[in-house]
N, C-alpha and C positions, 0 to 999 in steps of 0.2 A: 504494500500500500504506500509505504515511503517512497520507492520507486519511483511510482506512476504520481505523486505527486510533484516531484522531483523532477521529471519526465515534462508533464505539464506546465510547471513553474518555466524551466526553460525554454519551452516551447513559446510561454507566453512574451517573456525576453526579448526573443530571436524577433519575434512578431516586431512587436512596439521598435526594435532597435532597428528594423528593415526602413522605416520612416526617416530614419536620421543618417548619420553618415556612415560610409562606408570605405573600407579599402582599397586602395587602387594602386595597380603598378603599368605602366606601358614604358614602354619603349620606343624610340624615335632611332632611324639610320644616320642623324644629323650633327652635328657637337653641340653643345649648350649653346655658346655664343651665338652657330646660326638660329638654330632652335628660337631665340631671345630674338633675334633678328625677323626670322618667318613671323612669328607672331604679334612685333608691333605695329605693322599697317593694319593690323585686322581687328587690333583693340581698342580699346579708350577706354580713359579710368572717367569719364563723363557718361551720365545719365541720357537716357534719350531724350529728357524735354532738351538738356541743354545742348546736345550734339545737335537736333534739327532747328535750332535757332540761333546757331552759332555760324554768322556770315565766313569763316573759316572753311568751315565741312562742306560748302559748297561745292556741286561737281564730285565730290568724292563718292564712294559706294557705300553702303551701310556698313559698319564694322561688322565683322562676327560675334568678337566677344566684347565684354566691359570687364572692366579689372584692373589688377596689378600685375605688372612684371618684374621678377625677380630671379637672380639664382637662386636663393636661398628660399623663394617662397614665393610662386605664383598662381594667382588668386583669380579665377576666371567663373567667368556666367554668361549663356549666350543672351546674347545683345538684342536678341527677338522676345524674350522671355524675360527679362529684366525689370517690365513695363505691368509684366501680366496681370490677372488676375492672384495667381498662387505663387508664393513664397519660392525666388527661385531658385534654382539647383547650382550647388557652386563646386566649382573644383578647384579643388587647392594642392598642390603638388610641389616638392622640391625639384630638382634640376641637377643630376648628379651626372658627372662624365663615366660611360663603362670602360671598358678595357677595349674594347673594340672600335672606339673613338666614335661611336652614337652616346644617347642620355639615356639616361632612365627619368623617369617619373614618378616619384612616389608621393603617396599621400592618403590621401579621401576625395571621393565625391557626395554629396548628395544635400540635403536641409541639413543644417546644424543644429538648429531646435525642432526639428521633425521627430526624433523620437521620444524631449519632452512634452511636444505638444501632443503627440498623441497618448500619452500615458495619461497627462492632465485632461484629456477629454472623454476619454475612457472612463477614471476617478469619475468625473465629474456627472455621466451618464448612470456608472453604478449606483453612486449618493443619489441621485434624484431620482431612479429607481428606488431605489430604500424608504425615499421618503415618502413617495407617491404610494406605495405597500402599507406603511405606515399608517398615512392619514383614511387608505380605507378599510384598514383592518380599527382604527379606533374609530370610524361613524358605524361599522358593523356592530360593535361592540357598542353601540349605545342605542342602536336598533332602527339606524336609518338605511334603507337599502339603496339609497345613490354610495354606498362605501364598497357596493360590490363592483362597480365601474373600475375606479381605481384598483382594489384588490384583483380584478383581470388582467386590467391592462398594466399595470405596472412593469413590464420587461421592457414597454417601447419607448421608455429616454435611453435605458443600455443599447438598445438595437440601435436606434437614430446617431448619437453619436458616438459609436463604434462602426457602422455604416461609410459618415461620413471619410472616414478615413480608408475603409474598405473600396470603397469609390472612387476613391482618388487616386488609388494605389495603382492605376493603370497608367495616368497622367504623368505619375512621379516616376513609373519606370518607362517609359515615352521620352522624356526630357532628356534623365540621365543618359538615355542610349543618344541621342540627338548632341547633348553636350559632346560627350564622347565620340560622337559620329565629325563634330566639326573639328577637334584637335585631330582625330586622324585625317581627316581632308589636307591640315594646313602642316602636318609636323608627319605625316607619312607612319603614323606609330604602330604598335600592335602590342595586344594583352603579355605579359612576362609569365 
C-alpha cells in the first residue's frame, strides 16, 4: 500500500512538474562565437509594441526570437508568442565549446512558474471543492435539500481547474516544439 502511494505521489510530481521547466541539451555544428553571431539579427531584447514603432526596424523582417544573448546565458522566447495570450515558453541555455569545435547547449526550456502555477490551481480547485462539500453537507444536516446540489456536485471546481491546465497542455507542448523548431532553423542543432 506504501508502494502505490509512493507510486502515485510521484506520479503526481512528474504531472505538475511537466508545466514548468525542463531539461534540455542540443547541439549546434557551429563554434559559440558564430552561434552568438547567427542569432543576433534574429533577436531583440525589445518587446513587440516597441520593435513595431521603432522608426529603426523599418524594412527589417520580424525577429524570431526576443531575449538575451550571452555565452554564459542565453535567454530566448519566440518573438510570435511573446505578445500572446499564454505565459511564454522560454529557453534559457548556456553556450559551451565541445571538442569537436561545434557548442553544446545546455539548460531548460519551458514556463518557469508553470509548474507553480499549476500546483496553486490544483490547491486551489481541491479547497473549493472541500468547501462546496462542506457547505452542502451542513444545509443537509439542518434539513434543507438545496444542500444536496452542492453535496453532488462538488468535484467540479477540482475538475474545472485541473482541466484548465489539462487543456492547455497541448498549446504548451506546440510552442516548446516551435521554440525549439526555430533555434534549429537558425543554429542547425540537434537533441544530445
Amino acid at each position: 500500500m506504501l508502494t502505490q502511494t509512493a507510486d502515485s505521489g510521484r506520479r503526481a510530481r512528474d504531472w505538475l512538474a511537466s508545466f514548468g521547466r525542463r531539461p534540455l541539451a542540443l547541439s549546434s555544428p557551429y563554434p559559440v562565437a558564430e552561434c552568438l553571431e547567427r542569432l543576433a539579427p534574429v533577436t531583440t531584447p525589445r518587446g513587440r509594441t516597441r520593435w513595431f514603432i521603432d522608426p529603426r526596424t523599418v524594412g527589417r523582417p520580424d525577429p524570431l526570437f526576443t531575449g538575451e544573448l550571452y555565452r554564459s546565458r542565453t535567454r530566448l522566447t519566440r518573438f510570435a508568442a511573446a505578445g500572446g495570450r499564454n505565459a511564454p515558453v522560454y529557453l534559457e541555455v548556456s553556450l559551451e565549446p565541445t571538442a569537436d569545435g561545434g557548442t553544446a547547449l545546455r539548460g531548460w526550456i519551458g514556463r518557469p512558474a508553470g509548474a507553480f502555477q499549476a500546483t496553486l490551481f490544483t490547491v486551489a480547485g481541491c479547497l473549493t471543492s472541500l468547501g462546496v462539500l462542506a457547505a452542502g453537507v451542513v444545509q443537509l444536516a439542518l434539513g434543507h435539500l438545496i444542500g444536496l446540489l452542492p453535496a453532488l456536485l462538488f468535484p467540479l471546481p477540482a475538475i474545472v481547474f485541473t482541466g484548465i491546465f489539462v487543456l492547455n497542455r497541448p498549446a504548451l507542448e506546440a510552442e516548446i516544439a516551435a521554440l525549439v523548431d526555430q533555434v534549429h532553423e537558425v543554429l542547425g542543432t540537434g537533441r544530445d
